[in-house]
LOPA-803194 format. One record per residue (C-alpha): residue number from 1; chain; x, y, z. Coordinates in Angstrom, 1 decimal. Layout:
BEGIN
seq / mol / c1 / c2 / c3
NUM / A / X / Y / Z
...
***
This chain:
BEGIN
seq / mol / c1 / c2 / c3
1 / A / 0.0 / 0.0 / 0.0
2 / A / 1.3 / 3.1 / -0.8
3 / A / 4.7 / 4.6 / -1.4
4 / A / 7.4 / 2.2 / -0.6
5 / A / 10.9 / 3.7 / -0.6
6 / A / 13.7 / 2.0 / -1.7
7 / A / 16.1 / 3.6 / 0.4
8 / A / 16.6 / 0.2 / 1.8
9 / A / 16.4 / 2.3 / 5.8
10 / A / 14.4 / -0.2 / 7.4
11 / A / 15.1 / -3.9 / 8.7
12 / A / 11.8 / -4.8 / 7.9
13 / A / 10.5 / -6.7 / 4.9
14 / A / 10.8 / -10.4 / 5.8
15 / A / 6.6 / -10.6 / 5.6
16 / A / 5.7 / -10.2 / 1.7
17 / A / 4.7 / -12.7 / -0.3
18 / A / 2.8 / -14.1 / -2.4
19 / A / 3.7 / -17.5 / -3.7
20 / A / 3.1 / -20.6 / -1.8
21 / A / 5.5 / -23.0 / -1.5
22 / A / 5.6 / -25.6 / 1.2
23 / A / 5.1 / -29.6 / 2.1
24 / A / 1.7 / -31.0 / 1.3
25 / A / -0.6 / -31.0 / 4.5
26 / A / 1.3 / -29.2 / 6.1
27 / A / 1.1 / -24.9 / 6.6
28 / A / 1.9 / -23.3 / 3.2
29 / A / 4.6 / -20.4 / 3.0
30 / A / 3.6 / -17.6 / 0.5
31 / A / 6.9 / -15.4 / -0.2
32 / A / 7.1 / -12.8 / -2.8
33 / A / 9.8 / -13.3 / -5.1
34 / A / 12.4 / -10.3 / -5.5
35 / A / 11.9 / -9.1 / -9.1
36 / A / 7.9 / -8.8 / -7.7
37 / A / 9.3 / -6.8 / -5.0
38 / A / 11.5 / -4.7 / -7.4
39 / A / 8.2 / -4.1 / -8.8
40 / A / 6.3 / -2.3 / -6.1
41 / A / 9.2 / -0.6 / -4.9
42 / A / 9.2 / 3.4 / -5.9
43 / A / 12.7 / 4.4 / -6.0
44 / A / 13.5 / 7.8 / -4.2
45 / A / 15.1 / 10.0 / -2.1
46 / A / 12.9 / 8.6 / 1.3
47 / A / 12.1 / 11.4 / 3.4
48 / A / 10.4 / 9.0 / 5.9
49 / A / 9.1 / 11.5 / 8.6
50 / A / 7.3 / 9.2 / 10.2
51 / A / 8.2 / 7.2 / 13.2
52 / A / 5.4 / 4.7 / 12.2
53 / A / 6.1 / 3.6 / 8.1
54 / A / 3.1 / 2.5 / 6.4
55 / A / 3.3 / -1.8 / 6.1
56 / A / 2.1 / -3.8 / 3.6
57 / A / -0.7 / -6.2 / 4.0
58 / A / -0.6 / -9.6 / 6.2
59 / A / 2.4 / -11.2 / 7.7
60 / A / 1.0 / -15.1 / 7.0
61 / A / 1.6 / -18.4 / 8.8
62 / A / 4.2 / -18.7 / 10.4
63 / A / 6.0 / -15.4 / 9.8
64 / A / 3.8 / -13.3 / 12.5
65 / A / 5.9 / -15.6 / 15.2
66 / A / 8.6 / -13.1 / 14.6
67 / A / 6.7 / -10.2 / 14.1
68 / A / 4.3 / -10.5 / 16.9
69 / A / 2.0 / -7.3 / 16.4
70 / A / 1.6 / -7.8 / 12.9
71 / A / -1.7 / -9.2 / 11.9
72 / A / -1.5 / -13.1 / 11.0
73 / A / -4.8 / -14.7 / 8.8
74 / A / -6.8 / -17.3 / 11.1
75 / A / -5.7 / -20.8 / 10.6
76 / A / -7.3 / -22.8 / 7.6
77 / A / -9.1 / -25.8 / 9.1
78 / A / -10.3 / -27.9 / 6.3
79 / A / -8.6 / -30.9 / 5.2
80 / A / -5.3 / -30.1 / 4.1
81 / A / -5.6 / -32.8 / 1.4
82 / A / -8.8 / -31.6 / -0.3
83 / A / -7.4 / -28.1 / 0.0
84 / A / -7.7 / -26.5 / -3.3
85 / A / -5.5 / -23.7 / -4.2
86 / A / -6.5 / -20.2 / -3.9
87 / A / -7.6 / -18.3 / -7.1
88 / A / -5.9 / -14.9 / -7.9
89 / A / -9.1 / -13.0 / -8.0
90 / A / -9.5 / -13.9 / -4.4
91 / A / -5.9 / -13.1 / -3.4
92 / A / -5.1 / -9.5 / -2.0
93 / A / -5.4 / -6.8 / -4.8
94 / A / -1.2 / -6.5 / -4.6
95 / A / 0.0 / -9.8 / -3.7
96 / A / -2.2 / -11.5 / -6.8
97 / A / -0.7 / -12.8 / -9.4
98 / A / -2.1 / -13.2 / -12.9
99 / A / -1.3 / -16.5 / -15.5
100 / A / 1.4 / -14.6 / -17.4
101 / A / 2.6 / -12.0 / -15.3
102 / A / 4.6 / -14.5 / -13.0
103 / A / 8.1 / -14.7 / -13.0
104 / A / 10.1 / -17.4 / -14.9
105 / A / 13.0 / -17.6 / -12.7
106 / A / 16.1 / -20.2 / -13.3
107 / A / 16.0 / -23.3 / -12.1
108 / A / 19.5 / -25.5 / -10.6
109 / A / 18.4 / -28.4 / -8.7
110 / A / 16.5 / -28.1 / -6.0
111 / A / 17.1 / -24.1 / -6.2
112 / A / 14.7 / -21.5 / -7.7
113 / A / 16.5 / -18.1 / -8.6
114 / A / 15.0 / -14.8 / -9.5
115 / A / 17.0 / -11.9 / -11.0
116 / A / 15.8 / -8.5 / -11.6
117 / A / 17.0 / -5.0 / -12.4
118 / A / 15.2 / -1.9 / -11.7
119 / A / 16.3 / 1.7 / -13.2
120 / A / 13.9 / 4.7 / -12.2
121 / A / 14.4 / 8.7 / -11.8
122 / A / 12.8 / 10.8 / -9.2
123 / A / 11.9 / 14.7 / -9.0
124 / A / 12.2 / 16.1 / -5.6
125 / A / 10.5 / 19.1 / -4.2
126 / A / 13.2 / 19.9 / -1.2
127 / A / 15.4 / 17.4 / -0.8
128 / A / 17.2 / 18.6 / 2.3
129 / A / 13.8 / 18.2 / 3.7
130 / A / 14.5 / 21.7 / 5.1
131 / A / 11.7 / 25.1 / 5.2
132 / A / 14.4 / 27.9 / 5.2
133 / A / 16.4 / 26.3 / 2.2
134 / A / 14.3 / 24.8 / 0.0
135 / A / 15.9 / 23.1 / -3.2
136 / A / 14.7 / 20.8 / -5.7
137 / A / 16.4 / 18.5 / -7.9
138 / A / 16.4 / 15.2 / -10.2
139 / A / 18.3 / 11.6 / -9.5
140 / A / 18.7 / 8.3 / -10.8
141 / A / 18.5 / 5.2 / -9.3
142 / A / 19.4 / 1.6 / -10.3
143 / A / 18.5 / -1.3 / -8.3
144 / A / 20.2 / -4.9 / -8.9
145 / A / 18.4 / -7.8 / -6.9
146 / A / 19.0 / -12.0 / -7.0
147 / A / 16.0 / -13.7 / -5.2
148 / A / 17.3 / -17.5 / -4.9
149 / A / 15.1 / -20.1 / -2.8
150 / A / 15.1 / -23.7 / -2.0
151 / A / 12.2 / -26.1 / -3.7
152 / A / 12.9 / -29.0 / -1.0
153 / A / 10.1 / -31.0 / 0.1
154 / A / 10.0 / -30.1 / 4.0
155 / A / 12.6 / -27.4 / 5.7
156 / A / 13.7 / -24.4 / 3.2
157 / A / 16.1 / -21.6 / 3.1
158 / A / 15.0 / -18.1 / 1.2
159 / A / 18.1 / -15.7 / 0.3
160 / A / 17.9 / -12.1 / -1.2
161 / A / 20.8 / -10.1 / -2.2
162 / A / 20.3 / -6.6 / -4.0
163 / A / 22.1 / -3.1 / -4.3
164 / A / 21.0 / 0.3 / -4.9
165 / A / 22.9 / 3.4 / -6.3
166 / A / 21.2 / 6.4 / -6.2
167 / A / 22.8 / 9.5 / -7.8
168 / A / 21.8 / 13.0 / -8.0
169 / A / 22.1 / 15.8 / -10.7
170 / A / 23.0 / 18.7 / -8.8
171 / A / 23.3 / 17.8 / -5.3
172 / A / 26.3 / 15.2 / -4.8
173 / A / 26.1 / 15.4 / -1.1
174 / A / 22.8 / 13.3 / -1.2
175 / A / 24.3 / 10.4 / -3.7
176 / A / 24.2 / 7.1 / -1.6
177 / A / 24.9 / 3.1 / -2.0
178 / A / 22.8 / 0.8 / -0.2
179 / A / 24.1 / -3.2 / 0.1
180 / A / 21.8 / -6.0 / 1.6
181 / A / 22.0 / -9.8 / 1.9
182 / A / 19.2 / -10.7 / 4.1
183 / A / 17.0 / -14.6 / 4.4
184 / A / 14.6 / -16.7 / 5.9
185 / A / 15.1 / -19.9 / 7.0
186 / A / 12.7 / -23.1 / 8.8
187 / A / 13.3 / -26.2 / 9.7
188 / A / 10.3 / -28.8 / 10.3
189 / A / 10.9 / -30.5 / 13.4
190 / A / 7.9 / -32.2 / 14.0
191 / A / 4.4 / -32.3 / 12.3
192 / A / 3.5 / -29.2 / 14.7
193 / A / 7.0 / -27.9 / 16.0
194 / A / 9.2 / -25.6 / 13.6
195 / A / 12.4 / -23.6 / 14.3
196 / A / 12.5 / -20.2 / 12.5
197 / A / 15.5 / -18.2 / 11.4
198 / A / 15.9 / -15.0 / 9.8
199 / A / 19.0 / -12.7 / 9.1
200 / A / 20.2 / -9.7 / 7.7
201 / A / 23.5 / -8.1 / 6.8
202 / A / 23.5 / -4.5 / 5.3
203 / A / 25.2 / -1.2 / 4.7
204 / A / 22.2 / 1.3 / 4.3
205 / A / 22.1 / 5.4 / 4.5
206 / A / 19.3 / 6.7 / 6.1
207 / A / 17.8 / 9.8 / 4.8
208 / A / 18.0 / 13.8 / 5.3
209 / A / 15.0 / 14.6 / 6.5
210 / A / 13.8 / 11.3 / 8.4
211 / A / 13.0 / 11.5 / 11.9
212 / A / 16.4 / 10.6 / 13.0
213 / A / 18.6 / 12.5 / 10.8
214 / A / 20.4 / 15.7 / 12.1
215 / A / 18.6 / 18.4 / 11.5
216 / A / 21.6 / 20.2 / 9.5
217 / A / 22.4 / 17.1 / 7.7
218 / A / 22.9 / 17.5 / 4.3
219 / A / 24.0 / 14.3 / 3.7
220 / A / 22.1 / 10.7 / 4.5
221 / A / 24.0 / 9.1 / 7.1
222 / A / 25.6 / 6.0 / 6.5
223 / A / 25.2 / 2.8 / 8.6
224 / A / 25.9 / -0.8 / 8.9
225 / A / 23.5 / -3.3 / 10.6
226 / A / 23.4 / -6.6 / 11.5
227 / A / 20.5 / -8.7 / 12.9
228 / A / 19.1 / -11.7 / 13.2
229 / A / 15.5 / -13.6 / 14.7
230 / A / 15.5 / -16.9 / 16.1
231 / A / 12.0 / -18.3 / 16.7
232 / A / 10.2 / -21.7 / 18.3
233 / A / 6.9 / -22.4 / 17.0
234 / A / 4.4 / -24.9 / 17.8
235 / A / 0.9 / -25.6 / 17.1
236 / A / -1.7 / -27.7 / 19.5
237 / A / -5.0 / -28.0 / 17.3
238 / A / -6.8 / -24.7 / 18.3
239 / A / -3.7 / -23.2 / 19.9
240 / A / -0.4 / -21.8 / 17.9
241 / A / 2.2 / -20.6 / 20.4
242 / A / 6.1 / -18.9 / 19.7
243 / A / 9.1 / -18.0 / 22.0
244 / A / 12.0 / -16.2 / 19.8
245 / A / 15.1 / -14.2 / 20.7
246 / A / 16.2 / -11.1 / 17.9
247 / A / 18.9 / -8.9 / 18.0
248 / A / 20.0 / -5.9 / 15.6
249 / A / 23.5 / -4.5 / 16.0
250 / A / 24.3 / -0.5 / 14.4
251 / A / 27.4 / 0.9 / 13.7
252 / A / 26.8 / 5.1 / 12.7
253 / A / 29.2 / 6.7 / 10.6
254 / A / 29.5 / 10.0 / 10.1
255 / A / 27.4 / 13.0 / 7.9
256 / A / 28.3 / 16.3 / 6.8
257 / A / 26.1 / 19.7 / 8.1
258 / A / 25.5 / 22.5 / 6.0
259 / A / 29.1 / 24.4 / 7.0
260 / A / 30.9 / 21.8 / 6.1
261 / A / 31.6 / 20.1 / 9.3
262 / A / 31.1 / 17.0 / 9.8
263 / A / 28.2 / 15.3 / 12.4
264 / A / 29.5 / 12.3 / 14.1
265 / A / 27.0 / 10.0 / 14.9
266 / A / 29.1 / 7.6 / 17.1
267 / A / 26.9 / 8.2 / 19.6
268 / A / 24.1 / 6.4 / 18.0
269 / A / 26.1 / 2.7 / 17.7
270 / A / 25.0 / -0.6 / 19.5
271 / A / 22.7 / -3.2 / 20.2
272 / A / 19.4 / -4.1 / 20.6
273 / A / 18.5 / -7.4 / 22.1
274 / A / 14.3 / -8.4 / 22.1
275 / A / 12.7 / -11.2 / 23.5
276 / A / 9.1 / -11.8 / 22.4
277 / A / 6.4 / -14.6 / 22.8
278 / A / 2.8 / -14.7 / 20.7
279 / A / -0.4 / -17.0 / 21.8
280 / A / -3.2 / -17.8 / 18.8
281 / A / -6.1 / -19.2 / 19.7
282 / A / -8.7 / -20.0 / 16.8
283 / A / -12.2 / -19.5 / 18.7
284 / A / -13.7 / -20.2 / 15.0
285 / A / -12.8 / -19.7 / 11.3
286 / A / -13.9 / -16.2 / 11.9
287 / A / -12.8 / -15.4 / 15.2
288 / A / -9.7 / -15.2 / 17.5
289 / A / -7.7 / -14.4 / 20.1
290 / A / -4.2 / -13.0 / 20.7
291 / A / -1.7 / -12.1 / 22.4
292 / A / 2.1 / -11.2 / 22.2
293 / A / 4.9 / -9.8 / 24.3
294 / A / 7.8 / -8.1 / 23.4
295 / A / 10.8 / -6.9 / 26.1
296 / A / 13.6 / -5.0 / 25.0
297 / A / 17.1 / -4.0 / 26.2
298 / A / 18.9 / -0.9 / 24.2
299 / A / 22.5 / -1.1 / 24.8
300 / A / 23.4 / 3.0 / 22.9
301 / A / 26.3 / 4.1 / 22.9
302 / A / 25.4 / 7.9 / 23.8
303 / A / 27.4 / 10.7 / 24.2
304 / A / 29.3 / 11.4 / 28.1
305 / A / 27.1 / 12.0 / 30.5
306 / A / 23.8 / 11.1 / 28.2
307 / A / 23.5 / 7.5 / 27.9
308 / A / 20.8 / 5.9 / 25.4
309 / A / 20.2 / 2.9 / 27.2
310 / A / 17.4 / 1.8 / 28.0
311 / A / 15.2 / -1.2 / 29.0
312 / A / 11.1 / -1.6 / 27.8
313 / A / 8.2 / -4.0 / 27.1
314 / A / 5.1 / -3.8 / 24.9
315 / A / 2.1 / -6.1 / 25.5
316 / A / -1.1 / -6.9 / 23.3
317 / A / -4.3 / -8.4 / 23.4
318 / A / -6.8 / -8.7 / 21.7
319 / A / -9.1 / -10.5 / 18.9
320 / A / -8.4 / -11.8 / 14.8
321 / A / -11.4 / -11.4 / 12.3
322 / A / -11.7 / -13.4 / 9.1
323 / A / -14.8 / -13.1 / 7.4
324 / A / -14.4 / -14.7 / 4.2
325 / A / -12.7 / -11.9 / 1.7
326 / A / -15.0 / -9.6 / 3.1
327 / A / -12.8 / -8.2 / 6.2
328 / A / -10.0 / -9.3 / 7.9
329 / A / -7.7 / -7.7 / 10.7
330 / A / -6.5 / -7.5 / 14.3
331 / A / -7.4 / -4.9 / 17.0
332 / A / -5.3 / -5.2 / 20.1
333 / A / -4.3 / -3.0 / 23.3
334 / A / -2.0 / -3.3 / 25.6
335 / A / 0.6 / -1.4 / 27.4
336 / A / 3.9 / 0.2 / 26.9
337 / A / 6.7 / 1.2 / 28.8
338 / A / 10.5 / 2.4 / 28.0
339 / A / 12.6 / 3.6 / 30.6
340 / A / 15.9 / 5.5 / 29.9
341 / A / 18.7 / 5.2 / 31.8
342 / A / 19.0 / 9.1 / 31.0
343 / A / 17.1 / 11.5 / 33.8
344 / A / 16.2 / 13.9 / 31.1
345 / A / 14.6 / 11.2 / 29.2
346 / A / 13.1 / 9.4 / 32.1
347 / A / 10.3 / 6.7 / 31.1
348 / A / 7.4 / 6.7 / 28.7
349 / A / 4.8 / 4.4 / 29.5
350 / A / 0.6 / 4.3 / 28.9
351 / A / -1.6 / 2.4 / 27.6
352 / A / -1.1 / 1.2 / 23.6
353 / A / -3.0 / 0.2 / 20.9
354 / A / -3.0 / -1.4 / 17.6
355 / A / -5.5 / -1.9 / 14.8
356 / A / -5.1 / -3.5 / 11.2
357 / A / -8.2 / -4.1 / 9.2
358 / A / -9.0 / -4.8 / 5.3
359 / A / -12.0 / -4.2 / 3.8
360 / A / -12.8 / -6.0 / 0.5
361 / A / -16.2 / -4.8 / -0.9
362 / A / -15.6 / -6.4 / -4.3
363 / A / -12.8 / -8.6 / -5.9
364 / A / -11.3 / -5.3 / -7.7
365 / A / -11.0 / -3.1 / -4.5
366 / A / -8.8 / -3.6 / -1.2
367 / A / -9.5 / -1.2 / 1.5
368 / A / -7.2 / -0.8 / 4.0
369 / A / -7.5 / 0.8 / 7.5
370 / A / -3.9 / 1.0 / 10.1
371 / A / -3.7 / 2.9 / 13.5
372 / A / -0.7 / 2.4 / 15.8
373 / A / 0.9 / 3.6 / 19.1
374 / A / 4.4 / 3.0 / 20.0
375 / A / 7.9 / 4.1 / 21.7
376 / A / 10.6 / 4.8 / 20.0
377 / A / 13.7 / 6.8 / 20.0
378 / A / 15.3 / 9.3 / 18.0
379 / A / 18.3 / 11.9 / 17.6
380 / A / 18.9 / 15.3 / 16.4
381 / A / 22.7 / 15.1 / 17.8
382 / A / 20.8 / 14.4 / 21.4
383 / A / 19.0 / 11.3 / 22.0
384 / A / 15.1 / 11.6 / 22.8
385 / A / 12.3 / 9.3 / 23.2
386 / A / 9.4 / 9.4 / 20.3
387 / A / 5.5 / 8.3 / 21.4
388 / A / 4.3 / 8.1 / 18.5
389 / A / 0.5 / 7.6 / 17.4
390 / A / -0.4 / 7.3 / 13.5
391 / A / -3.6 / 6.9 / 11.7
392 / A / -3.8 / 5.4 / 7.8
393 / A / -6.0 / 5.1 / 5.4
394 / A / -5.4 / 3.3 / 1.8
395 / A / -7.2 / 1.3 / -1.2
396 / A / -6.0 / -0.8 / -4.2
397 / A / -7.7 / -1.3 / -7.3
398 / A / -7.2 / -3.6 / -9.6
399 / A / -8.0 / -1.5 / -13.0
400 / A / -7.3 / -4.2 / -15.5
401 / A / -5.3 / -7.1 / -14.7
402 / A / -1.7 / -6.0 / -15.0
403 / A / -2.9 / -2.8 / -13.8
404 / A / -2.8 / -1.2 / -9.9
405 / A / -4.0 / 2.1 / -8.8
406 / A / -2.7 / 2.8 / -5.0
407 / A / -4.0 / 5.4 / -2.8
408 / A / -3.4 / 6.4 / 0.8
409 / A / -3.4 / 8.6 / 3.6
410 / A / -2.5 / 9.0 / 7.2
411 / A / -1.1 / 11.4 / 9.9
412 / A / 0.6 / 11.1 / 13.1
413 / A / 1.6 / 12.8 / 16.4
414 / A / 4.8 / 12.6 / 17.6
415 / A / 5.7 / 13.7 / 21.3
416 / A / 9.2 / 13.8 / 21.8
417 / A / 10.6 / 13.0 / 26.1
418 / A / 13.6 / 14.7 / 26.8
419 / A / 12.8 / 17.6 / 24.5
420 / A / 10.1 / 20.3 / 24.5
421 / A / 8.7 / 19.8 / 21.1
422 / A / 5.6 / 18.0 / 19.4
423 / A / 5.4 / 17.2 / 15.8
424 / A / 2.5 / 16.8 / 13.1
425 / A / 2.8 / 14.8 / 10.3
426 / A / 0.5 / 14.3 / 7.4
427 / A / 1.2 / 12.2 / 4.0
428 / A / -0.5 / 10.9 / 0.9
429 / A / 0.7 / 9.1 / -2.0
430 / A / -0.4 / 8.1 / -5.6
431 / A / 1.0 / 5.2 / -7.3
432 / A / 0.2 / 3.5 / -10.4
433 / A / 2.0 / -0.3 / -11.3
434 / A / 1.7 / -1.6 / -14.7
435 / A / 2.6 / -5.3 / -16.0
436 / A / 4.1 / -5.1 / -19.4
437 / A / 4.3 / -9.3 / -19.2
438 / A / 6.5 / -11.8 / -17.1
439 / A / 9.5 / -9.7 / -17.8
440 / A / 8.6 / -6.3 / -17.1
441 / A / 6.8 / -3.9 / -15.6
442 / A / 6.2 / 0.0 / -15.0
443 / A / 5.3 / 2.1 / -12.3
444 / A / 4.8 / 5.9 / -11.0
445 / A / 4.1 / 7.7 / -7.8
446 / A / 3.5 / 10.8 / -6.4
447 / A / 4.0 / 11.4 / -2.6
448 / A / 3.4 / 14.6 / -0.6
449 / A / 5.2 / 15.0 / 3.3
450 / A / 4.4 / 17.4 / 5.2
451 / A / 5.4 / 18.2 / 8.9
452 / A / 4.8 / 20.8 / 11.5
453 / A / 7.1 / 20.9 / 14.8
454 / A / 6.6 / 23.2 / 17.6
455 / A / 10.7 / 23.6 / 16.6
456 / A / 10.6 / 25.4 / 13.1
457 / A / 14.1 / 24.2 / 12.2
458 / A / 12.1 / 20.8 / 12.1
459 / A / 9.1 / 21.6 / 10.1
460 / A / 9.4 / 21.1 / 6.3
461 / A / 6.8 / 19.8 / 3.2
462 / A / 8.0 / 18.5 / -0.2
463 / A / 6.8 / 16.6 / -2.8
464 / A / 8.3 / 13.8 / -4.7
465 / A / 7.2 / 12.5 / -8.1
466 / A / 9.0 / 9.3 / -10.3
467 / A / 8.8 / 6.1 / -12.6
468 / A / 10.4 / 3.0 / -12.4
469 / A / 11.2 / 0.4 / -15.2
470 / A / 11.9 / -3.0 / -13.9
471 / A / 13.1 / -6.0 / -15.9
472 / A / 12.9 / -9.7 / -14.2
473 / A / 13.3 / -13.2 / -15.0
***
């Protein structure tokens, strides 16, 4: 849904798909193959000024065991064996995928591999993402990407490897490369037990102008990260329970300010260690219940005498809805708390909440409804603590087969801790994706950011328009 940067900023991504691949009777695995995912990316300069991205769609069985206050569909209970397969018209507007517009991909062995390359251009309203000194300008970006995963019988291993080189006409500070290997991996242990693994190794640049870039930057600052999820699930008829362990490991580099000097983000390096548990309980093939647990310790570096560390918890419960096509979706609460070892931080805590629903109203029209509270943190050169609440709204329609129109909406409120300052943010974006055939597609977008801070050096609007061309095999 939406505009979906390629700036490659965000650890996220593990949850799209859209095949199904997996052992006969037992749960099926839909992943989305990377020249698909090259396909709904829009390349661009991200200016994500939100603390709470837009996501896309379901994370399915048994991918929400490691992303625990996603949404997961309620489990099918019919006969596995009789099962037939599901038809595209009654897949997700995005996720379908049409006879003829599927990859081909290159088969060795029992391997399945899936190349693509995706060259697009961008026009930028303000790229410093900056309301005193406002400047536009135009960039290129070429995207490489190798999808490879296993066609074994029971276990499997899915790998993705791409780059990104985005280079601007006028403003060299902004060029930036992005490198990531990251995969999925489960092992069937028993009928109902399965061990999940998932990794990522990266060097990514996050943006001018997001939340957590220096407010002077005018270049994106460079990062390496490494992280990986280790999760134990098991299902008992009704029941589906998980136990997993995840840590993500920065390392901050330095970015360059507006005089020249340069901003050095040391300060910003460590680790972050998460433990988190979910409970599914199936009620009915309409209804169920929830509930997931994450803790959290933040080992930051900080700067002397301001540490970042910090040690938290998020809790939710609540109830899953399937109604046929019709609507699906999860609406939980909870309760949050961070506390920072930092006085001037101190601890954010309250009451959360989380809601994801879809509305399908005909075969041809997704509808799709997010709101979200969390704790986060941020820096502007100081560390402070972001709660952040965000409402979204978005559709998809499907206007002829190999063609999507995307709409959405939201805003949020972000209350900074350690800080005097609250922020407004509003956004909407356009996209259209077109299917040439099985090799190619085209797609364009539009996306408007605006944001108000009660600190003006913060407060900023732009606009960003651009096409991609992506070939895949």
């Amino acid at each position: 849904m939406g505009f979906e940067s390629a700036s490659l900023n965000s650890s996220e991504g593990s949850g799209e798909r859209s095949r199904s691949i997996g052992a006969p009777g037992r749960c099926r695995f839909n992943l989305l193959p990377a020249p698909a995912a090259a396909i709904l990316l829009g390349l661009g300069s991200s200016a994500n000024a939100q603390a709470i991205p837009w996501t896309n769609g379901e994370f399915a069985s048994p991918w929400n065991a490691q992303k625990i206050f996603e949404p997961s569909s309620l489990p099918d209970r019919t006969d596995p064996d009789n099962r037939e397969e599901i038809p595209p018209e009654d897949m997700p507007v995005k996720k379908r995928q049409q006879p003829g517009y599927e990859p081909v991909g290159i088969r060795a062995g029992s391997w399945m591999f899936n190349p693509s390359l995706t060259a697009g251009t961008f026009y930028d309203s303000n790229v410093f993402a900056s309301n005193t000194t406002q400047r536009s300008d135009i960039a290129a970006v070429i995207e490489p990407t190798l999808r490879a995963h296993s066609l074994w019988g029971r276990h499997g291993v899915d790998l993705k490897l791409d780059a990104q080189q985005t280079v601007y006409n006028q403003n060299s500070s902004l060029n930036q490369t992005n490198a990531s290997l990251k995969g999925n991996g489960w092992i069937d242990i028993t009928k109902d037990t399965m061990l999940l693994g998932s990794f990522q190794i990266a060097h990514l640049n996050e943006g001018v102008g997001t939340l957590s870039s220096p407010s002077n930057a005018i270049s994106p600052t460079p990062y390496n990260l490494m992280s990986g999820d280790v999760t134990l699930r098991r299902e008992f008829n009704r029941l589906t329970t998980s136990v997993g362990f995840r840590t993500d490991s920065y390392d901050y580099q330095s970015t360059r300010a507006q005089d020249g000097s340069v901003i050095n983000q040391d300060a910003r390096d460590g680790q972050i260690y998460a433990l988190h548990s979910r409970i599914d309980y199936a009620i009915s093939s309409t209804l169920g219940w929830f509930g997931g647990v994450e803790g959290n310790q933040r080992d930051i570096k900080g700067t002397p005498g301001h540490t970042l560390d910090s040690q938290g918890y998020r809790a939710l419960s609540g109830i899953t809805v399937g109604l046929s096509n019709l609507i699906t979706g999860e609406f939980g609460a909870g309760y949050v708390q961070q506390r920072f070892d930092d006085p001037s931080i101190g601890m954010i805590e309250g009451p959360s909440y989380r809601a994801r629903l879809t509305w399908r109203p005909t075969r041809l029209l997704d509808v799709h409804f997010n709101a979200e509270q969390l704790v986060t943190q941020t820096t502007d050169t100081s560390a402070t603590g972001v709660l952040a609440n965000a409402v979204q709204l978005g559709l998809d329609y499907e206007l002829r087969r190999n063609v999507i129109l995307s709409l959405a909406g939201g805003y949020e409120n972000d209350r900074f801790f350690g800080q005097i300052r609250k922020d407004h943010v509003l956004t909407s974006d356009t996209r259209v994706k077109y299917l040439v055939n099985r090799f190619g597609a085209v797609s364009a977008y539009y996306r408007y950011t605006k944001r108000d801070s009660d600190i003006p050096v913060f407060t900023f609007d732009k606009h960003l328009v651009g096409m991609n061309v992506t070939a895949q095999f």
